[in-house]
N, C-alpha and C positions, 0 to 999 in steps of 0.2 A: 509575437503575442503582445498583447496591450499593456502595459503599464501605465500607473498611476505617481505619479509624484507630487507629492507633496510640501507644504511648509506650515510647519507648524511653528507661527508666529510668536505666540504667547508662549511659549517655551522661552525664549530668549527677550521675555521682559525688562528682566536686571543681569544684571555680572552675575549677582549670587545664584539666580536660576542657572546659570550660563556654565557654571562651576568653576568661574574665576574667581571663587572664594572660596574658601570652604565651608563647610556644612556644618550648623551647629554641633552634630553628633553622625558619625559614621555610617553610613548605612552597612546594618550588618549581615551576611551571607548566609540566604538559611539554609538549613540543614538538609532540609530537605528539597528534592529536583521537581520544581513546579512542573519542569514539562516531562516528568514521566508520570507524575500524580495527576495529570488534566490527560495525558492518556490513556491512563488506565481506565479515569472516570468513562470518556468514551467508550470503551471496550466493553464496559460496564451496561453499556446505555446500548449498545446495538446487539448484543447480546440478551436484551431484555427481548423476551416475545413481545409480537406486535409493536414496537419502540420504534422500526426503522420503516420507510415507506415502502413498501414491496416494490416499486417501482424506478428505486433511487440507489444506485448501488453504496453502500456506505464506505468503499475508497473513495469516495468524494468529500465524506464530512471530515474523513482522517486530513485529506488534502488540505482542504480547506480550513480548521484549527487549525495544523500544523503551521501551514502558511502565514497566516496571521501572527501567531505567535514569534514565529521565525523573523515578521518583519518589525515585531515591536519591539523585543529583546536586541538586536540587529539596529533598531534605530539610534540605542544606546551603545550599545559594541562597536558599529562603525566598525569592526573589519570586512565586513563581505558586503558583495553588490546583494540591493534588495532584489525581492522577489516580484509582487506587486506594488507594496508601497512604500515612497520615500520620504522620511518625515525628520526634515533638516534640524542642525543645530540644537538636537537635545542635549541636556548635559549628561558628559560619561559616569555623572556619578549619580542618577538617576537608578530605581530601582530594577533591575532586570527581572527578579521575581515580580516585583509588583505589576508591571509591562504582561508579562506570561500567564499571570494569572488571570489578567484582567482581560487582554484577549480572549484567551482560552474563554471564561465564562460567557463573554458578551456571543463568542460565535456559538458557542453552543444552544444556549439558552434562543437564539434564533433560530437555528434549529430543531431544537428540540422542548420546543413550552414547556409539554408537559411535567418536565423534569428542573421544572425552576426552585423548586423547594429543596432539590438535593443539590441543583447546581449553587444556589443561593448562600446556603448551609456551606458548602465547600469551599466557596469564594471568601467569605470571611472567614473561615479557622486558614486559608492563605494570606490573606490583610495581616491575621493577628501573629504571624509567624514575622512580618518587616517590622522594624521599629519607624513608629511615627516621624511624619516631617514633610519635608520638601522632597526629598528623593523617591520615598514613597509616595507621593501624591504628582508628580511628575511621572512616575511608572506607569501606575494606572491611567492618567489619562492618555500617555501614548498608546496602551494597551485597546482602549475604547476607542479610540481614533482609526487605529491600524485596522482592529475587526468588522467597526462597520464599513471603512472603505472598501476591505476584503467583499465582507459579505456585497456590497452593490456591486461589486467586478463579476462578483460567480452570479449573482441576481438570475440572469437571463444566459446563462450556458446551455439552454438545452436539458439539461437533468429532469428538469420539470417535464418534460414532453410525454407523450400516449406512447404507448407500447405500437409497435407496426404488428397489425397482422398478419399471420405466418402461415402460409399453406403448406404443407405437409409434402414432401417430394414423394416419388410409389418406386423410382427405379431402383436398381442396385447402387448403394453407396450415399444414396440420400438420406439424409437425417428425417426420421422417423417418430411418434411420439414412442417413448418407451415403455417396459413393463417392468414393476406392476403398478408403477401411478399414475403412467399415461397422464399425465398434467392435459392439459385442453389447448395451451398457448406456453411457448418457451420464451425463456426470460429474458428483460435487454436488448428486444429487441432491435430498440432506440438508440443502445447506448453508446453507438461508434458517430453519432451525432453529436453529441455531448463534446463543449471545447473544451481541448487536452489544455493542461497545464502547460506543460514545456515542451512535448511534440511540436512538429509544424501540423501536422496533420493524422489523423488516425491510422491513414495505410503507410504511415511514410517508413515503417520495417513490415512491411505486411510479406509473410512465408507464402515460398510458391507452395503448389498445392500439396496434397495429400499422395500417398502413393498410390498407384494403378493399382485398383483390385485383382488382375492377373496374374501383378509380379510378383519377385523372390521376396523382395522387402515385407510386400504387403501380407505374404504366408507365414513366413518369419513372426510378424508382430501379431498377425491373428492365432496364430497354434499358441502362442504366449501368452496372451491372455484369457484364453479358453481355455488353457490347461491352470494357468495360475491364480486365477480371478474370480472360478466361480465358487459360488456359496458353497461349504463343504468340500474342499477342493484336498483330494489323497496326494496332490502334488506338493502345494506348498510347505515348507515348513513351519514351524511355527515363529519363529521371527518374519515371516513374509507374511503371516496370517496379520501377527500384530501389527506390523509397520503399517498394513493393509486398514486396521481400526484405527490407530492412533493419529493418522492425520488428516480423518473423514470428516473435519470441521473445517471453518475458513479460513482459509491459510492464510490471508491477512494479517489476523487478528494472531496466528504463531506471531507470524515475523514480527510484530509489533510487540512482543512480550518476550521478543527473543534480542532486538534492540532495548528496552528494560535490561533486562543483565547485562548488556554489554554497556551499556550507560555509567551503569552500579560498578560494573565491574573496574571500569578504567576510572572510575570518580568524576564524569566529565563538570566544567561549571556552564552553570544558567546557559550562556551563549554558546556553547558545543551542542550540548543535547538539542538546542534547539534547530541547529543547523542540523547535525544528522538525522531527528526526526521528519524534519521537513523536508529534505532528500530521497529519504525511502519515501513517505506517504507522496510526495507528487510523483516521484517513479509509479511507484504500484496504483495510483490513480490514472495514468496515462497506459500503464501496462495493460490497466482493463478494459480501455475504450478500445486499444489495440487489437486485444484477441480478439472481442467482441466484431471487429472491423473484418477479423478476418474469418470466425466461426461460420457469419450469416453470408460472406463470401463463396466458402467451399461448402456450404452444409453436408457435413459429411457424416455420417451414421455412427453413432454408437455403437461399442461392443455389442451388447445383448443384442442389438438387433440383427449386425451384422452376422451373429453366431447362430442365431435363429433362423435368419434366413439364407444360408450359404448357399444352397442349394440354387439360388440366383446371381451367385456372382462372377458364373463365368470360372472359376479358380477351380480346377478339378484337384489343387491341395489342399483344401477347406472342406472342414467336413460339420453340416448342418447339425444345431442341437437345436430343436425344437420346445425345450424344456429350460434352458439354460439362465441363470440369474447370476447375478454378478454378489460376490461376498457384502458389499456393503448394502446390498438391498435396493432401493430407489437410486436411478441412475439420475443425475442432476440434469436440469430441463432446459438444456440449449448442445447445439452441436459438439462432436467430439474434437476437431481440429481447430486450432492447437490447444492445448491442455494447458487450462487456467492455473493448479497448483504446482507447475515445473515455469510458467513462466512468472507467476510473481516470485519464489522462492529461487529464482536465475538473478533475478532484479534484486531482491532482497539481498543478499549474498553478494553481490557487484558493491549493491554501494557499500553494505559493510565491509568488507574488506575494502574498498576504496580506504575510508574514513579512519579507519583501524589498524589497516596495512592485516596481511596474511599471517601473521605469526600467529603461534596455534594459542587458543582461548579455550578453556573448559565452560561447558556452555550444557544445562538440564533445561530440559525443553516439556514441559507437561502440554497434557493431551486437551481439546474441549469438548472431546466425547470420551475419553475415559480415563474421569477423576480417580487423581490418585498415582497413576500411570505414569514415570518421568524415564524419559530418555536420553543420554551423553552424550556429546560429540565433542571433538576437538578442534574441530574449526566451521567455518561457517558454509562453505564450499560441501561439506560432508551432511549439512541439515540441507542444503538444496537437494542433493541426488537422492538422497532416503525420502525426502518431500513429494518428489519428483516421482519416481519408481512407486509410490506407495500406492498409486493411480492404477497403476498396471495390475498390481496385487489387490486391491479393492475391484477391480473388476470395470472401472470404469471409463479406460482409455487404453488406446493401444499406446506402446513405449514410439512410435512415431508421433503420436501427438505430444507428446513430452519433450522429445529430440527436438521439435518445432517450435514448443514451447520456452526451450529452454535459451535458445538463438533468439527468441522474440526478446524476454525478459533482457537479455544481457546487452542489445544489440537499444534498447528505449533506456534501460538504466545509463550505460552507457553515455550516452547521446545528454540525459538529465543529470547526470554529475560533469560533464565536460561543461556546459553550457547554463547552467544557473547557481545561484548562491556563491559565486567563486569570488576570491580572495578579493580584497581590494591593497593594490601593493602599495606599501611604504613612501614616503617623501621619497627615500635617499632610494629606495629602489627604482622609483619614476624618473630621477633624476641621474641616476644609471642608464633607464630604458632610454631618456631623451639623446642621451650620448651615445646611444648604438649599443650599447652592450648587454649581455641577455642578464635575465637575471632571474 
């Protein structure tokens, strides 16, 4: 992937800029975590009807803050290789808040115009939280620096591009429009076009196919979701009911408020949270172009259709329901294989425990369809599989598109924690490696 490097000259005008003096007055650590406050603002903002482009998946503006943010904070900290941009010899006593906030606004606000008046409003009660100086005013302009660079790098990725139009498959196993909203055109269908952050390439974990609609497998996962899935269903219980409501929103937008408490929870400073955020959001940016690669690949039918029309599939263990509606109502408007909310919440869960290590976290996870509603878990491995499963129990995938999904998510997370943002070692550690010895 392309990288941008940079030097930012005027940073290193004097020693005192350079932080071979000190600072008239300390810069001092706010209180509060710029970058779980600039995320939430986004969460806020795509969450708004009408706010995000229907045609733009919004894991790409989480990416894209994030990254920014990750490289201006990052330009100060100097422990970790940048992401896209490298912006030499700042000083380390330069503001990390001021850097995060100023990103964060600059990318948003391009973005998102409409919301300059809240972003506006935000960016200064951030300012007024540093204390005045050179360190702050050093922040921020890294911060402005890093975000427009960011923003020309994603400029021309593709996101922007037309929807491809979808012809409708008729045989058995094709993805079909479904009922009852029948949409006209399913979604993204561009989006495996779009250049991944950290992937090489969109198929480069792309799952083999889907199971034979004759096999054991494939009767297995369809008697499962036709007994567990549908609207009013005398099988479920009622925790499979809930689980089934509780995670029928975007599950980005959990994982992202589910990194929030674990932020809060371990205390991280400025330059953590910025790294762990920008870990999860370009995983789960690349996870999406992923599925996406591989949905329009196999088009492979939805539950309700597939349960509606059994009577076509060949499987004399399938038994047709001509009536059949899935508990969550409108089945979402692109292919069943593989399942979007088992493979970002495989991903999610990779990097946090990467960053965090596995020991068990108490962790309430509220709902964004049913206020009010908080759920517990003990570790982060345990919000992937209830995330995961809750698909099957809503009605809207068989538990193989999850299995697939779950292998995708883990297999690009993976791949994006090994291979970006990583360590930059030590003098005395380099100086080890140059002598052969590991370190």
């Amino acid at each position: 992937m392309l990288r941008l490097w940079m030097s930012f000259a005027l940073l290193c005008a004097s020693p005192f800029v350079c932080g071979l003096a000190a600072s008239a007055a300390d810069s001092m650590s706010s209180s509060v975590d710029e970058v779980v406050q600039w995320n939430t603002t986004l969460l806020t903002i795509v969450r708004t009807p009408g706010a995000q482009p229907v045609t733009v998946h919004p894991t790409r503006s989480f990416a894209v803050l994030h990254a920014a943010i990750y490289d201006a904070v990052n330009a100060i900290d100097a422990t970790h290789e940048p992401f896209l941009v490298r912006i030499e010899h700042v000083s380390p006593r330069a503001s990390q808040e001021a850097a995060a906030a100023a990103a964060a606004h600059e990318v948003l606000l391009a973005l998102y115009p409409t919301f300059q008046t809240t972003l506006d409003a935000q960016f200064e009660q951030s300012l007024a939280r540093i204390p005045d100086g050179t360190d702050k005013t050093i922040g921020t302009d890294v911060g402005k620096a890093v975000a427009q660079a960011t923003l020309i790098m994603r400029s021309d990725d593709g996101s922007a591009g037309t929807p491809v139009p979808y012809i409708f498959g008729t045989a058995a196993g094709d993805y079909q429009s479904t009922p009852p909203n029948f949409p006209k055109q399913p979604a993204f269908t561009h989006w495996s076009q779009v250049e991944t952050f950290g992937l090489e390439r969109a198929r480069q974990f792309r799952p083999g196919p889907p199971p034979v609609l004759t096999s054991a497998e494939y009767t297995e996962v369809f008697n499962e979701v036709k007994s567990l899935g549908i609207a009013n269903s005398a099988v479920a219980t009622a925790d499979q009911v809930l689980i089934g409501r509780f995670w029928n929103g975007a599950i980005q937008n959990y994982w992202n408020e589910i990194t929030q408490s674990a932020a809060r929870a371990h205390h991280l400073s400025t330059a953590q949270s910025a790294r762990v955020f920008a870990l999860l959001n370009l995983t789960l940016a690349d996870e999406v172009i992923a599925f996406y690669d591989a949905k329009y690949t196999y088009n492979f039918w939805r539950p309700v259709t597939a349960i509606r029309a059994a009577a076509t599939d060949g499987n004399p263990q399938t038994a047709d329901d001509p009536n059949w509606l899935p508990r969550a109502g409108n089945t979402a408007p692109d292919p069943s294989y593989p399942g979007a909310h088992a493979t970002i919440s495989a991903g999610g869960a990779f990097v946090l425990n990467t960053f965090f290590g596995e020991k068990p976290i108490h962790l309430d996870v509220t709902s964004e369809v049913l206020p009010g509603v908080i759920r517990s878990f003990e570790s982060f491995a345990a919000v992937e599989k209830e995330a995961s499963v809750s698909r099957v129990y809503a009605g809207q995938h068989f538990r193989s598109d999850e299995d697939a999904g779950e292998r995708l998510g883990r297999a690009v997370a993976d791949f994006v924690v090994d291979k970006l943002l990583t360590r930059v070692p030590r003098r005395d550690e380099r100086e080890r490696d140059e002598d052969g010895n590991d370190y």
